[in-house]
N, C-alpha and C positions, 0 to 999 in steps of 0.2 A: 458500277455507280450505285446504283440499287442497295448490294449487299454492305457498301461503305455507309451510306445513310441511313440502313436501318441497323446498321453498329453502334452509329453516334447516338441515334436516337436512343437503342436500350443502354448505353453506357450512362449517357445523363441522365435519363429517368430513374436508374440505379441509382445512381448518385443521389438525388433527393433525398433517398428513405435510409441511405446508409448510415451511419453513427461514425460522428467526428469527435478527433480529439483535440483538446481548447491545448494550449499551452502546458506542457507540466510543469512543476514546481521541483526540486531537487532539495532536499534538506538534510545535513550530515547527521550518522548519528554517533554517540561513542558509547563503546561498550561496556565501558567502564561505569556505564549509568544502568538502572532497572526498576521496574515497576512493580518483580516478584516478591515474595516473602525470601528473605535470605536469614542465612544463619554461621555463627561464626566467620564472617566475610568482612573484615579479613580474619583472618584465624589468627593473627600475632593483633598484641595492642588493642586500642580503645576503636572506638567509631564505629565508621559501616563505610561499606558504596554510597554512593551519589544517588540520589534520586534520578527519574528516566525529566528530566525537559519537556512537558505537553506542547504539542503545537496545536496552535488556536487556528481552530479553523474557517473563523470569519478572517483574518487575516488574508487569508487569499483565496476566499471567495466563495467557501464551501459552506454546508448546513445541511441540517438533517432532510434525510429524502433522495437527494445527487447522486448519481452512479459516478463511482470513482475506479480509476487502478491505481495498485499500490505495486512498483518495482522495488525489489530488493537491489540496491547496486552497491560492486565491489563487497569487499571482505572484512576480516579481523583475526586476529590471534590472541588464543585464549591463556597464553603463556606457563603453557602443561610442558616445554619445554627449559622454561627460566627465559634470563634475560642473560646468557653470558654469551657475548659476540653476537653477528649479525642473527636477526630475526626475521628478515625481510621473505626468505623464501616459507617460511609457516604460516604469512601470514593470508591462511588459505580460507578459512573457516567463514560459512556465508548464512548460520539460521538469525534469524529474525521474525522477533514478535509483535503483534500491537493490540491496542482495546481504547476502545473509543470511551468518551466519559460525558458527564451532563456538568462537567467543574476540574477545578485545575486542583482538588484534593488528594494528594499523595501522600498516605499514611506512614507511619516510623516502618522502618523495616524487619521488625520485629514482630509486627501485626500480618494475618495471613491475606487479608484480601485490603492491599493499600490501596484498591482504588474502589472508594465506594459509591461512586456514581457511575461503576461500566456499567455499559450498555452491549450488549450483544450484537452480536456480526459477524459476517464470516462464515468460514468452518473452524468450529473450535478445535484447540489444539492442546495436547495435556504435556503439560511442563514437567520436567525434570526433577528431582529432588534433588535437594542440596548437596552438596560434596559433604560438607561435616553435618554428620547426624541423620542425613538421607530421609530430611524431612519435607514434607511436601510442599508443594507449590503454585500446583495448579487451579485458576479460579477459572469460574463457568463462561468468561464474556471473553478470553481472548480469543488470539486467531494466528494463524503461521500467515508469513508475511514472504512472498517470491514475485510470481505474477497476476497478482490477487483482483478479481474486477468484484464488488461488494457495494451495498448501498450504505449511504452513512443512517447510521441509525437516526428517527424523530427524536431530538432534542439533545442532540450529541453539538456539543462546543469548543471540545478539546481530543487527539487521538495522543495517547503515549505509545514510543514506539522505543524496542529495543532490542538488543542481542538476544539469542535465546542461549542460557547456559546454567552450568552447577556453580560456578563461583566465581565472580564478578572480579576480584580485587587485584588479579591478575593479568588482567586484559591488557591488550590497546591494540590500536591502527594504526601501523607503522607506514603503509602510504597514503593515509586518510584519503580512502575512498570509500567507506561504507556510509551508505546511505538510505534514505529512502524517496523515492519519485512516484508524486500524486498527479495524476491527470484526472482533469475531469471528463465523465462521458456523457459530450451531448448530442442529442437527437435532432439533424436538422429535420426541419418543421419545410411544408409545402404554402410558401408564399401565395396570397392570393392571386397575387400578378404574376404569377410562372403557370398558373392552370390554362390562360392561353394557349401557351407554350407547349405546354403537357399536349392538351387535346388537339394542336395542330399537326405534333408529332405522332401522333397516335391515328388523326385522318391521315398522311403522307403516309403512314407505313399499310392503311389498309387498302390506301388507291394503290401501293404498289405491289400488292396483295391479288390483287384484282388485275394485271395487267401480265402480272408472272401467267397468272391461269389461262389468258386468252392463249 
């Protein structure tokens, strides 16, 4: 009985100071969008890729300072195979990048650093060069993107996230499941009306401290 009561006791006292996770958020993302400097993408014809989509992250509920995690979930295929017949078994390929920003500015894709309000975070990670022309692409504030726990940078509003790749115009996700899942990490806090609680369990455990010894 003893050894059951002073289980619960350090069980729940544990509990207090542990770190919970709020609800996560699940947001798709397509590959076929980016936030890099690209070049000749597509390499036939006029245009470019898609800009990367910012997610605003007062939206659901974040702002500089937050401990977040960032899940990379599911996959994509980068179509280094073509499109003739099924595609479904390639569609293996899992990197993923992102960089947080102070604005929803995404420059032409022609420009090297299209986002000119990043903000640092993370561990930085050095991007790829481009398929045509093997020109660079890597700017100082991104970050690889797997099972990431990271604070959101002060003054950060917006995070882009995207595939990480040499050429964009080829892509897709054939069973749209690449995404990315933000949770927030918060610290439960010691209520003042559970210190009661606390120091009742803490006398119980040392009367029974004292009664083992006799």
């Amino acid at each position: 009985m003893r050894r059951i009561i002073l289980q619960i006791f350090s069980f729940s006292f544990l509990m207090l100071f542990l770190n919970t996770e709020a609800m996560a958020i699940t947001i798709p993302i397509d590959p076929l969008q980016t936030y890099l400097f690209t070049n000749n993408d597509p390499w036939f014809g006029n245009g470019s890729v898609a800009g990367t989509t910012p997610i605003v992250l007062s939206e659901f509920g974040f702002s500089g300072g937050d401990l977040i995690r960032l899940e990379r979930l599911g996959d994509w295929y980068d179509g280094h195979a073509g499109y003739d017949g099924d595609v479904s078994a390639m569609d293996v390929v899992k990197e993923m990048i992102g960089v947080f920003s102070n604005s929803t500015t995404l420059l032409a894709p022609d420009i090297f650093n299209r986002v000119p309000g990043a903000l640092d975070a993370g561990v930085d990670i050095a991007t790829w060069n481009t398929l045509f022309g093997s020109k660079a692409t890597d700017i100082a504030a991104d970050f690889g993107i797997e099972n990431t726990f990271l604070q959101v940078p002060v003054g950060a509003t917006h995070l882009f996230v995207a595939a990480h790749d040499i050429y964009y115009s080829d892509n897709s996700d054939p069973d749209r499941d690449f995404a990315v899942r933000i949770t927030p990490i918060t610290s439960v806090p010691l209520p003042s009306t559970l210190w009661p609680f606390a120091l009742g369990f803490i006398s119980l455990a040392l009367y029974l401290r004292r009664l083992a010894a006799k």
